[in-house]
Residue, then its C-alpha position, 0 to 999 in steps of 0.5 A: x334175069x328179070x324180076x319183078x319190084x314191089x308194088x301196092x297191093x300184091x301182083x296179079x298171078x295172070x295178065x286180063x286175058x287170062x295168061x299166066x305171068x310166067x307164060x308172058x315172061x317166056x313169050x320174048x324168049x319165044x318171039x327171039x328164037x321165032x326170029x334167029x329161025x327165020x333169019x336162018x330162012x326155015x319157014x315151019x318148026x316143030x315144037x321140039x325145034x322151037x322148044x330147043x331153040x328157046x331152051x325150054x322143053x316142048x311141053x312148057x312151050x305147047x302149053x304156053x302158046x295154048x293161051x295163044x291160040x293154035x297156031x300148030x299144024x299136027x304133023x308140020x309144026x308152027x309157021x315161023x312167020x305166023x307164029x312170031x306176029x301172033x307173039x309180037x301182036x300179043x306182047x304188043x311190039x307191033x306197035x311203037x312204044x315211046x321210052x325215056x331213059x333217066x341217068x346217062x351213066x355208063x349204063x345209061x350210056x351203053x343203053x342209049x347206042x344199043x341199036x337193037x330197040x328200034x327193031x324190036x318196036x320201041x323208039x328212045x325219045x329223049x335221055x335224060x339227066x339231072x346233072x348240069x356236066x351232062x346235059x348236052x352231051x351228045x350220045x348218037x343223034x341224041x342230046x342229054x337233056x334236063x331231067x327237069x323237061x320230064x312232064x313236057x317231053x312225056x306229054x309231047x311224045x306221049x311216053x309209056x315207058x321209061x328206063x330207071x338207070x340212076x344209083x340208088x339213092x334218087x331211084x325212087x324219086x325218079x320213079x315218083x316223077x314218072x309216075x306222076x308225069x303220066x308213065x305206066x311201065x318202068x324197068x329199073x336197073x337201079x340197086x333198090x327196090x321201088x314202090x309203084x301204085x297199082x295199074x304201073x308195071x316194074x321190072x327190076x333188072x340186077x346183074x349182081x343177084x344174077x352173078x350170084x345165083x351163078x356162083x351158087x351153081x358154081x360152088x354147088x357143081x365143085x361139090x364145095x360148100x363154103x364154111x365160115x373158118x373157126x380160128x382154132x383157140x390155144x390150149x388154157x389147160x382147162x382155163x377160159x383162154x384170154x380173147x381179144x376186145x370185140x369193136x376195138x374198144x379201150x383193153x389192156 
């Protein structure tokens, strides 16, 4: 469900070591179903195991964890625990990424009581807000503070992350600000697309264009294709039939 925005000049096809963009985005999926295995107790996997687990098919997932390295025993399968350090090393999740969230709505909000980043290597050092109402508020063990400290607490914590959860209109200058203030990765979940310049990374999160697909695949699966309905005109007796004023404009 995650796309990336537009950036100045066009994106890259393959990371600096040579893996290809798509591979980067399944190794996350890889590294869950690494870990759901291991908290199941099962220390080695098959490729097909592993595969199913990450709902892709065995051959995608051989040919990702090539780029990797071989980390696979023929006829044992992949060391669960090996495996998932070799991803989290790779992805960089070994390590403790300091992240600011902007715009402490209710997404902002139920972004900043998820438990689950600091286990995943990611350390949420301030929420952040421009509106006076919510400056303070506690949310957790944090306090929402003025998006006017930005600079000071990106340098003090030195932040590389940060989490785009405004409305649209201010998201790009959100995004500017961060960028200026030093940080080089943004995930967005702001309606708009931003522009970035080269050497930061975005990823757009958009639930509604998710929603979307689905409806697609829903109608698809009905075998229904929905047609714009052609109001039928009545009979002229070969006369242009009288039609109604388009825009509401002054009429009869």
């Amino acid at each position: 469900m995650t796309r990336a925005s537009s950036r100045r000049p066009g994106p890259p096809t393959r990371t600096e070591r040579g893996i290809p963009e798509a591979t980067v985005a399944r190794l996350p999926v890889y590294l869950r179903a690494l870990t759901a295995l291991s908290d199941s107790g099962i220390a080695t996997a098959s490729s097909e195991d592993l595969a199913t687990a990450a709902g892709v098919n065995s051959a995608k997932l051989r040919k990702d964890l090539s780029y990797l390295g071989s980390y696979g025993t023929r006829g044992v399968g992949y060391d669960v625990e090996y495996l998932r350090y070799q991803i989290a090393r790779e992805i960089g999740v070994t390590q403790d990424w300091a992240v600011v969230i902007v715009g402490i709505g209710n997404l902002g909000h139920a972004l900043a009581n998820y438990s689950g980043f600091g286990t995943r290597g990611f350390r949420i050092v301030a929420l952040l807000d421009a509106d006076p109402a919510l400056v303070g508020e506690r949310i957790g063990d944090m306090e929402v503070r003025d998006f006017a400290e930005l600079e000071d607490i990106v340098e003090a914590d030195r932040v590389s992350i940060g989490v785009i959860t405004t409305p649209a209109g201010p998201a790009q200058e959100v995004c500017d600000r961060l960028v200026a203030a030093g940080v080089t990765s943004i995930l967005n979940f702001a309606p708009v697309v931003l522009s970035v310049p080269d050497g930061v990374d975005i990823r757009k999160v958009d639930l509604s264009i998710e929603l979307q697909i689905l409806a697609y695949h829903e109608q698809r699966k009905s075998g229904e294709v929905a047609l714009p309905q052609v109001p039928e005109l009545p009979a002229t007796n070969g006369l242009t039939p009288d039609l109604p004023a388009v825009g509401g404009g002054v009429g009869a």
